[in-house]
C-alpha positions, 0 to 999 in steps of 0.5 A: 486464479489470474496468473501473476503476469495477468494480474500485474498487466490489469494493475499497468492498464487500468486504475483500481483500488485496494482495500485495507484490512488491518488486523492489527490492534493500534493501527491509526484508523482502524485498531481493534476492529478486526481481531475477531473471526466474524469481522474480519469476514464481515470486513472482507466481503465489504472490501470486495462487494464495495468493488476493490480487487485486492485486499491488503491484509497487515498485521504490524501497524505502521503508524507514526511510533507504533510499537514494535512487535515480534515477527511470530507475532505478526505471523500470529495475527495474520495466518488465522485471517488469510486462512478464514478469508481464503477459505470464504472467499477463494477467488479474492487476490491478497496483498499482504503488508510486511516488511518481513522476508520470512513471513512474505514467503510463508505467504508467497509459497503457502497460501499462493499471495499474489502481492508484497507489500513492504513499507520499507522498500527493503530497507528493515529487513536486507534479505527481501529482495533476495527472497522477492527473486527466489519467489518470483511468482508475486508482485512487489510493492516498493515504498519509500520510508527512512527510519522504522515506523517508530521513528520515522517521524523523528526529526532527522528523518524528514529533512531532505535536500528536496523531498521529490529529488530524494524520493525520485533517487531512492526509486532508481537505486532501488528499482536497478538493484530489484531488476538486477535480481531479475525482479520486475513485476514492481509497484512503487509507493512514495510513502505518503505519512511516512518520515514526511512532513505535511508540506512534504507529502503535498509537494510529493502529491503536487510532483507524482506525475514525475514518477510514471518516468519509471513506466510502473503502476504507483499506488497512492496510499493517503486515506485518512492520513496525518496530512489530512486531518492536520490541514483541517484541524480534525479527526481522521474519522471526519477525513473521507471527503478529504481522501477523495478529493487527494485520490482524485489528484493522485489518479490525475496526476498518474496513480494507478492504485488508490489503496484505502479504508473506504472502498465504495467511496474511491472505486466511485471516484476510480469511475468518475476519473476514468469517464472524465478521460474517456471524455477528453479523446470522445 
């Protein structure tokens, strides 16, 4: 297995994508479709065959109002699957979605996860990022998010002075306190559907550019999202070729990870990217 400093120099050199495993049964796309041993295996060797290098298991839905659960619980939903996947599938790089500090270590210290990934930049639960520090051998996704996944749409929680100042300030408050805990190795997500309207998430989509100031990876995570099917008029079912056409923004506009629940689809939109830039110093 890629030590964790070779894996992170990968994610810094080059854009890739993230495939989405949700073993969950409310989250917003995909609810109820992984619970059951065969699927979750079925979902997982998809994830990598389509060519995704990580795999981003979760076991809390953080869709606008879930409801919330129980640490156990989520400890319940996500243990059996990274032991079925691991054991299937040694070699595949994990990410697992929690804002838990708890349930990041078990992971971290038992089943060698390379990846956190915290909706909440720290914000739900104050011992993350001392516990990010005391594991150093992983890799810290840092995502912007006011409020908790139930109440992060109310209405106070998306009124900024400017969304992209407010976010861009976040990142530096947070990025100095991790690197004060000698915390480095930081991917850094804005947040996209996360206490933000759909004007906001455009303006933040419009403005990403700006956050490669920090000189991390960013990974942009928009598939299929409330920004999607709300300026169509749809279902987040009918949203894959609106996803593609934000990742392709998001990559132009500096991303390095394209985070989703239709891998085949972004690694082909990685491929073209990646030609129409070689193309521009050929």
């Amino acid at each position: 297995m890629q030590t964790i400093e070779n894996l992170f120099t990968k994610i810094c050199e080059k854009p890739l994508v993230i495939g989405i495993l949700n073993v969950t049964p409310d989250s917003f796309f995909d609810g109820g479709k992984y619970t059951k041993k065969a699927k979750i295996l079925q979902r997982a060797e998809q994830i990598l065959a389509e060519g995704a290098k990580i795999i981003d298991i979760g076991g809390y839905s953080s869709r606008p109002s879930a409801t919330d659960i129980s640490e156990k619980e989520e400890f319940d939903r996500l243990k059996p699957a990274v032991e079925l996947i691991q054991k299937h599938f040694p070699d595949a790089i994990f990410s697992v979605d929690t804002f838990r500090a708890n349930i990041a270590k078990f992971f971290v210290e038992n089943y060698g996860v390379q990846i956190i990934n915290d909706i909440s930049g720290g914000t739900l639960d104050e011992t993350m990022f001392d516990t990010i520090s005391r594991l150093k051998n992983v890799i810290y996704v840092l995502m912007h998010l006011r409020g908790t996944p139930k109440t992060m749409q109310n209405s106070e929680n998306t009124i900024y002075n400017n969304v992209t100042n407010d976010v861009f300030g976040f990142f530096e408050k947070k990025i100095s306190e991790l690197n004060l805990l000698n915390i480095n190795k930081i991917i850094i997500d804005l947040g996209f559907g996360f206490a933000k309207t759909t004007e906001q998430n455009f303006e933040l989509l419009r403005n990403l550019s700006k956050f490669t100031t920090f000189g991390l990876p960013i990974l942009a995570g928009m598939s299929r999202k409330t920004m999607l099917w709300e300026t169509l008029q749809c279902e987040p079912k009918d949203c894959l070729n609106a996803t593609t056409v934000v990742n392709t923004m998001a990559l132009l506009n500096g991303a390095k990870i394209l985070r989703v629940h239709d891998v085949k689809e972004a690694v082909e939109c990685v491929r073209i990217y990646q030609e129409y830039e070689q193309s521009r110093y050929s």
